[in-house]
N, CA, C and O atoms as CSV, one atom per row, in Angstrom:
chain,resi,resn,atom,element,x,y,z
A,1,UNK,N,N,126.554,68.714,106.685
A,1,UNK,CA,C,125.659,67.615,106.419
A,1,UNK,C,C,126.244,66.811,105.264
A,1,UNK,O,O,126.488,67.290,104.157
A,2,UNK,N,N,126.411,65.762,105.562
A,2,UNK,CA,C,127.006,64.796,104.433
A,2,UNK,C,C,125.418,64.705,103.270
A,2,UNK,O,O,124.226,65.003,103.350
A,3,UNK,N,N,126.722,63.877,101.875
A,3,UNK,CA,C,125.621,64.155,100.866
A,3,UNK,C,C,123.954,63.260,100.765
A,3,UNK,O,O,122.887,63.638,100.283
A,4,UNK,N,N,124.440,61.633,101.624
A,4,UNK,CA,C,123.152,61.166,101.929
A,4,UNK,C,C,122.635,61.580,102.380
A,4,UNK,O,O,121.506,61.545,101.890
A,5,UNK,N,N,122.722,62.325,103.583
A,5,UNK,CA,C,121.549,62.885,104.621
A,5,UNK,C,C,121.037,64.368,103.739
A,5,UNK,O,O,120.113,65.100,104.095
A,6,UNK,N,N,121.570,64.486,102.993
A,6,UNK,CA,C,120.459,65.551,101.847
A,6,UNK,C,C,119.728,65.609,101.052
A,6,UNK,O,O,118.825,66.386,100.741
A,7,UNK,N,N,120.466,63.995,100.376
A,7,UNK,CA,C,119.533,63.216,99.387
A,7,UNK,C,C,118.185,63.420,100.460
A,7,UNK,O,O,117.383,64.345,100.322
A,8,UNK,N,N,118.105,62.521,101.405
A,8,UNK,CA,C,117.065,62.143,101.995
A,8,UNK,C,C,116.325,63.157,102.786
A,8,UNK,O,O,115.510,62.689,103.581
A,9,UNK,N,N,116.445,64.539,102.730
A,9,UNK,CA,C,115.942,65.635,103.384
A,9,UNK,C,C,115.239,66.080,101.759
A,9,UNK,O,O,114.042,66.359,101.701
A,10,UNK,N,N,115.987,66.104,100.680
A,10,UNK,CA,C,115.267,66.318,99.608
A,10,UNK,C,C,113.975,65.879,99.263
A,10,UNK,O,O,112.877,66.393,99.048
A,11,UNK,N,N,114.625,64.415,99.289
A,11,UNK,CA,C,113.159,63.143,98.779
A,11,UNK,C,C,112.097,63.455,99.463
A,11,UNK,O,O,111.017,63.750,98.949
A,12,UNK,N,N,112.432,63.394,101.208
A,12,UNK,CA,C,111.515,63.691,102.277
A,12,UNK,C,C,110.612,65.219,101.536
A,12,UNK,O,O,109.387,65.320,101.462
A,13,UNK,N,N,111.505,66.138,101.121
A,13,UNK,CA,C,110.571,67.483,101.499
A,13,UNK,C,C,109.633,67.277,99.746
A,13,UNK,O,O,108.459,67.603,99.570
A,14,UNK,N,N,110.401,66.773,98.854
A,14,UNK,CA,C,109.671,66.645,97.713
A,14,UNK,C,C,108.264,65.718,97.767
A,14,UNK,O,O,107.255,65.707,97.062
A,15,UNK,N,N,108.643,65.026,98.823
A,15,UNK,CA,C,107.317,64.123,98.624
A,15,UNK,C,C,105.732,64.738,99.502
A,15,UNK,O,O,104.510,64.666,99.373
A,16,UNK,N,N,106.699,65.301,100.355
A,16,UNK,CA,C,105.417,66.429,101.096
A,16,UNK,C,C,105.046,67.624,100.224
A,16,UNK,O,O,103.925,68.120,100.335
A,17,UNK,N,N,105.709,67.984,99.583
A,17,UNK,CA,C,104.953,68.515,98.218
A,17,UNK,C,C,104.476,68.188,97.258
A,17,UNK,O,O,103.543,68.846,96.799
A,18,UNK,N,N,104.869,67.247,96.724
A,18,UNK,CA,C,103.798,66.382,95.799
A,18,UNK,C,C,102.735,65.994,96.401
A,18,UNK,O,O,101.833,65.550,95.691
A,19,UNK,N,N,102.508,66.059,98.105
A,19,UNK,CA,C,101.186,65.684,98.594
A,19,UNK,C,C,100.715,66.672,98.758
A,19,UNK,O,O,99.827,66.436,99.578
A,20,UNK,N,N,100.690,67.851,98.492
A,20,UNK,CA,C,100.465,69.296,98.618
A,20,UNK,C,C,101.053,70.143,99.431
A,20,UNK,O,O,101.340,71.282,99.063
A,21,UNK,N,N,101.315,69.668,100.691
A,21,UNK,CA,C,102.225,70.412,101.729
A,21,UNK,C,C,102.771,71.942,101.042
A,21,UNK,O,O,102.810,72.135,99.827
A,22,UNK,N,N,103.189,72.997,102.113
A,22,UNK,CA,C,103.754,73.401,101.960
A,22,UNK,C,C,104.992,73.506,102.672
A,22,UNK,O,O,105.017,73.757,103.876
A,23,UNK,N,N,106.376,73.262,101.740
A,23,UNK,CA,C,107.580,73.354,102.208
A,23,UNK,C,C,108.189,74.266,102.239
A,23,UNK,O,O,108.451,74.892,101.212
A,24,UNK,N,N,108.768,74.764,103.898
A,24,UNK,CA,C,109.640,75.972,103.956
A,24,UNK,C,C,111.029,75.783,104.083
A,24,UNK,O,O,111.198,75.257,105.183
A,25,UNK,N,N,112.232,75.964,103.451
A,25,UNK,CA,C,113.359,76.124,103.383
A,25,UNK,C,C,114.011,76.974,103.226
A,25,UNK,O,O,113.555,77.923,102.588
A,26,UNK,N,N,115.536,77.037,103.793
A,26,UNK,CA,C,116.253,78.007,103.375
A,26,UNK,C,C,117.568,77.505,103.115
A,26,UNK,O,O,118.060,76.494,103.616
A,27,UNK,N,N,118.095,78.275,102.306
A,27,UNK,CA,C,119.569,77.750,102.024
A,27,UNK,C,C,120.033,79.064,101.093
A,27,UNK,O,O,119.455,80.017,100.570
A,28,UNK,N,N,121.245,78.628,101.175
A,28,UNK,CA,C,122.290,79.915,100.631
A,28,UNK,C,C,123.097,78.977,99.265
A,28,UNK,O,O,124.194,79.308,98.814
A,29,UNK,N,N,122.293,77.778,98.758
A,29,UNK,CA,C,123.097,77.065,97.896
A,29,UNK,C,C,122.287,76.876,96.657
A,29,UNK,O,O,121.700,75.809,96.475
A,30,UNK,N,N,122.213,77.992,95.671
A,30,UNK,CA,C,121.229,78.600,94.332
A,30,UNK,C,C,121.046,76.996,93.581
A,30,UNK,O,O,119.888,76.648,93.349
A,31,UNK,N,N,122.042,76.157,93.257
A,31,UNK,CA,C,121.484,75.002,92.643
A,31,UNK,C,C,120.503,74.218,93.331
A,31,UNK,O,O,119.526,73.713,92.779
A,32,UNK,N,N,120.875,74.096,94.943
A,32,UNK,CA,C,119.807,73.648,95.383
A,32,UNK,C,C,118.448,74.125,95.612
A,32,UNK,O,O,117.479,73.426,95.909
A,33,UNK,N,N,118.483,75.578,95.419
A,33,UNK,CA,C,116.956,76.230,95.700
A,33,UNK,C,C,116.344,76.272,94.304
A,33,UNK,O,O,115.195,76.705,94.211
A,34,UNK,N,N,116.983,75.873,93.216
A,34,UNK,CA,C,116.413,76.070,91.704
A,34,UNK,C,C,116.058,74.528,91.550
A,34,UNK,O,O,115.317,74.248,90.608
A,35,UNK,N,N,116.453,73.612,92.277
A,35,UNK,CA,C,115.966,71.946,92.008
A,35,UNK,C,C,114.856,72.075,92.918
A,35,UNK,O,O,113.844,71.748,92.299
A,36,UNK,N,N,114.598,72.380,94.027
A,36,UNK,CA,C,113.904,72.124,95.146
A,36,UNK,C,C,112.459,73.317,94.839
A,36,UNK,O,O,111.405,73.066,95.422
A,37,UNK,N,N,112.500,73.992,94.337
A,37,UNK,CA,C,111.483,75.187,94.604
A,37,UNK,C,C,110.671,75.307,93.059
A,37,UNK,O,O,111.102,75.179,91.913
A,38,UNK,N,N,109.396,75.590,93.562
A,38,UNK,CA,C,108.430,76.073,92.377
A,38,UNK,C,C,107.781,77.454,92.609
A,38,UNK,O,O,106.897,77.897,91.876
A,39,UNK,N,N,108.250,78.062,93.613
A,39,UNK,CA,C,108.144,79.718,94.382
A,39,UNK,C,C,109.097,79.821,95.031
A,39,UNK,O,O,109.318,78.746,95.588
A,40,UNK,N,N,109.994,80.748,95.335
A,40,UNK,CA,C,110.750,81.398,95.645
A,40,UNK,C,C,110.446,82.806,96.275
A,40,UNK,O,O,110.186,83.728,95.503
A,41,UNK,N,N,110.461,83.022,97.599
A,41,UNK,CA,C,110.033,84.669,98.367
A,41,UNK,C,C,111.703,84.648,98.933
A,41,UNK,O,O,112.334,83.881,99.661
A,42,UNK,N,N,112.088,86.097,98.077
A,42,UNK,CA,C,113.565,86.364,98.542
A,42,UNK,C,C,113.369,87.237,99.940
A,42,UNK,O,O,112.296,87.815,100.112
A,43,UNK,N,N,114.289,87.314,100.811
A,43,UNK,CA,C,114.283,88.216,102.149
A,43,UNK,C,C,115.570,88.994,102.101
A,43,UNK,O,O,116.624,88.358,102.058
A,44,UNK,N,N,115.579,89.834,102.103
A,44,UNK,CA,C,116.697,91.642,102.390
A,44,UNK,C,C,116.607,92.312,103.245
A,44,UNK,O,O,116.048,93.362,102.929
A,45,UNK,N,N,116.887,92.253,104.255
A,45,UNK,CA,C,117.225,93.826,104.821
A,45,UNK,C,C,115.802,93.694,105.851
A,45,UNK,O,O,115.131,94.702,106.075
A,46,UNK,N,N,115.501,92.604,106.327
A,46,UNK,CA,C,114.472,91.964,107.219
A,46,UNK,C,C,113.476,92.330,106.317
A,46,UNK,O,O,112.539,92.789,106.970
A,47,UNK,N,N,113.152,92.349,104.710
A,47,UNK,CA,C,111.659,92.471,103.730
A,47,UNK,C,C,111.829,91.488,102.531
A,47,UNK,O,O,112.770,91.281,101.765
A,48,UNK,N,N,110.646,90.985,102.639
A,48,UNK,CA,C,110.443,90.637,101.316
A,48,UNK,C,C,111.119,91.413,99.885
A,48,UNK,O,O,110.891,92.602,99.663
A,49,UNK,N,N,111.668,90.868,99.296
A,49,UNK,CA,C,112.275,91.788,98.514
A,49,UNK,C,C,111.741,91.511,96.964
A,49,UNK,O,O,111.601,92.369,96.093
A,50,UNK,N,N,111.401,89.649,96.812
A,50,UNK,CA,C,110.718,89.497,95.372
A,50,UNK,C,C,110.141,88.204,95.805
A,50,UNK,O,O,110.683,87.349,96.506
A,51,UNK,N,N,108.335,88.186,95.005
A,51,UNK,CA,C,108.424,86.600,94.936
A,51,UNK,C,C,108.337,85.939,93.512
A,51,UNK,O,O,107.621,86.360,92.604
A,52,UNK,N,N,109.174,84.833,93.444
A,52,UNK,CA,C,109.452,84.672,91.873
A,52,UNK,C,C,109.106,82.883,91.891
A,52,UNK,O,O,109.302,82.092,92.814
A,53,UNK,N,N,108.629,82.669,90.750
A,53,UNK,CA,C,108.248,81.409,89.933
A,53,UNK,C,C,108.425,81.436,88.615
A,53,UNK,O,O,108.743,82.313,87.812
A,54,UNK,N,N,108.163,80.322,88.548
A,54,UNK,CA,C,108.253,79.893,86.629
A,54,UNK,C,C,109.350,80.742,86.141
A,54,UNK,O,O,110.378,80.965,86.780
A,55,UNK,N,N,109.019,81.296,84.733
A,55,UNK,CA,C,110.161,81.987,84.344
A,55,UNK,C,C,110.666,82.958,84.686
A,55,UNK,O,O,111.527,83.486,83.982
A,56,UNK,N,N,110.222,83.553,86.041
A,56,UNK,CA,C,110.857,84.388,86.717
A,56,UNK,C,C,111.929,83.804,87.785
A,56,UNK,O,O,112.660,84.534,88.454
A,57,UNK,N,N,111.925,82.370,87.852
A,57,UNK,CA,C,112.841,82.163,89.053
A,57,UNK,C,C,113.993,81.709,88.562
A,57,UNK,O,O,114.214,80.564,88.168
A,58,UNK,N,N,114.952,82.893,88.597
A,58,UNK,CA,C,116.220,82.608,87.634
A,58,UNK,C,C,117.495,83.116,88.609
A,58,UNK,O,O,117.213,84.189,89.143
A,59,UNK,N,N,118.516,82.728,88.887
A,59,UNK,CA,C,119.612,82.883,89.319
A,59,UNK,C,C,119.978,84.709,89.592
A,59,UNK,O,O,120.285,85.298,90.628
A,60,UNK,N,N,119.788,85.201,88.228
A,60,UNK,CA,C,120.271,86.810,88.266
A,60,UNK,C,C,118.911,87.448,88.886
A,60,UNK,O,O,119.106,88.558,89.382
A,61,UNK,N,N,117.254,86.863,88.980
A,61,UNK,CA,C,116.335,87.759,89.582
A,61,UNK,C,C,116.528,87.318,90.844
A,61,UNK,O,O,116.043,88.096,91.665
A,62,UNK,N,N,117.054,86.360,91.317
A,62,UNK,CA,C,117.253,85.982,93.238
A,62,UNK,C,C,118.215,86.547,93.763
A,62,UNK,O,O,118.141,86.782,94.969
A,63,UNK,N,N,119.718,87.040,92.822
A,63,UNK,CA,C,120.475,87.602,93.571
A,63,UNK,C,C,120.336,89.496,93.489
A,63,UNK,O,O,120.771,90.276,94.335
A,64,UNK,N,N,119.614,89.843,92.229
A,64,UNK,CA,C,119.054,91.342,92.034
A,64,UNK,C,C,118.078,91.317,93.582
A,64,UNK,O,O,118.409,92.243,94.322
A,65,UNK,N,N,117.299,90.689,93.981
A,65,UNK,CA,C,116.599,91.027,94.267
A,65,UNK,C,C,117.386,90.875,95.965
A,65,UNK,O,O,116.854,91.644,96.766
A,66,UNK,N,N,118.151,90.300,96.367
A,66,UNK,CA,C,118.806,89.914,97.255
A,66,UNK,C,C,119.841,90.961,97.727
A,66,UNK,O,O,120.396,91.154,98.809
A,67,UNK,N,N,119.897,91.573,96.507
A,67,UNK,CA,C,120.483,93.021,96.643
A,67,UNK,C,C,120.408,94.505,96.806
A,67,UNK,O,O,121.208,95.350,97.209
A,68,UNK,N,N,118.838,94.551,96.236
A,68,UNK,CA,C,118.291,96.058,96.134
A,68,UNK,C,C,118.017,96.078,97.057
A,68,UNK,O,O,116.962,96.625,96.737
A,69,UNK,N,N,117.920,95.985,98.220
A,69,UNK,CA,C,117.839,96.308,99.260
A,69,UNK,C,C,118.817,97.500,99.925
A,69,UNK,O,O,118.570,98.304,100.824
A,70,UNK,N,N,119.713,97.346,99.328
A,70,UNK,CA,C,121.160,98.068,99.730
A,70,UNK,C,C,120.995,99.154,98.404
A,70,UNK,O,O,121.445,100.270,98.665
A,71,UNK,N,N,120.460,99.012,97.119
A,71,UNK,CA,C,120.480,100.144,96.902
A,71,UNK,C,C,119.705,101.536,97.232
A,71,UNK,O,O,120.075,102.707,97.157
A,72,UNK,N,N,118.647,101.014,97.574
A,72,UNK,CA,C,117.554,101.462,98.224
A,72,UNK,C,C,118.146,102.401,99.075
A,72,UNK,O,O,117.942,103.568,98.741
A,73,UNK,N,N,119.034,102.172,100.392
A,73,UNK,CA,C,118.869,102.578,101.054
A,73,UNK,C,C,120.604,103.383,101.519
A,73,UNK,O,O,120.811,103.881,102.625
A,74,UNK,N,N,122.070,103.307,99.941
A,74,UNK,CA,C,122.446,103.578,99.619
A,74,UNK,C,C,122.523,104.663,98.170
A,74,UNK,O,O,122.673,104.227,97.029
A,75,UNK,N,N,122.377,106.218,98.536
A,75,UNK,CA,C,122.592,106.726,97.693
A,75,UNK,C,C,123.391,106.671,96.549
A,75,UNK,O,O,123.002,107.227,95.522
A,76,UNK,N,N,124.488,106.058,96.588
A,76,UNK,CA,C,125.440,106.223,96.022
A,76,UNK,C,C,125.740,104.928,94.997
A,76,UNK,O,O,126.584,104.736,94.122
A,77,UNK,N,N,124.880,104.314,95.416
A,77,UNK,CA,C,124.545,102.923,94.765
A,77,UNK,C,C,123.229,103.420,93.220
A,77,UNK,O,O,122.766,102.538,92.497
């Protein structure tokens, strides 16, 4: 996706949240989910693994949490 057509998927989804909407997204690109999001529900291992806001929604608790999944279910971890 080129960079206009993201601008304008942004603006679009920000403005349906400022009207209350709720917006569902996904992406694998952390700057964009830390501009775009005021909740954050991480998914692992087909589970919920954390849901994080405010000063919990930080780079090292999305990828911890993106991960324990595998320790969980790795001893050796």
């Amino acid at each position: 996706m080129d960079v206009g057509a993201k601008s304008e998927i942004h603006a679009v989804a920000r403005r349906f949240a400022d009207e209350g909407a709720a917006v569902l997204m996904t992406t694998s690109d952390m700057d964009e989910l830390l501009q775009l999001s005021s909740r954050v529900l991480v998914l692992a291992g087909g589970e919920v693994t954390a849901e994080l806001s405010g000063q919990a929604l930080t780079p090292p608790a999305i990828i911890d949490a993106a991960f324990q999944h595998q320790s969980r279910k790795d001893p050796a971890a």
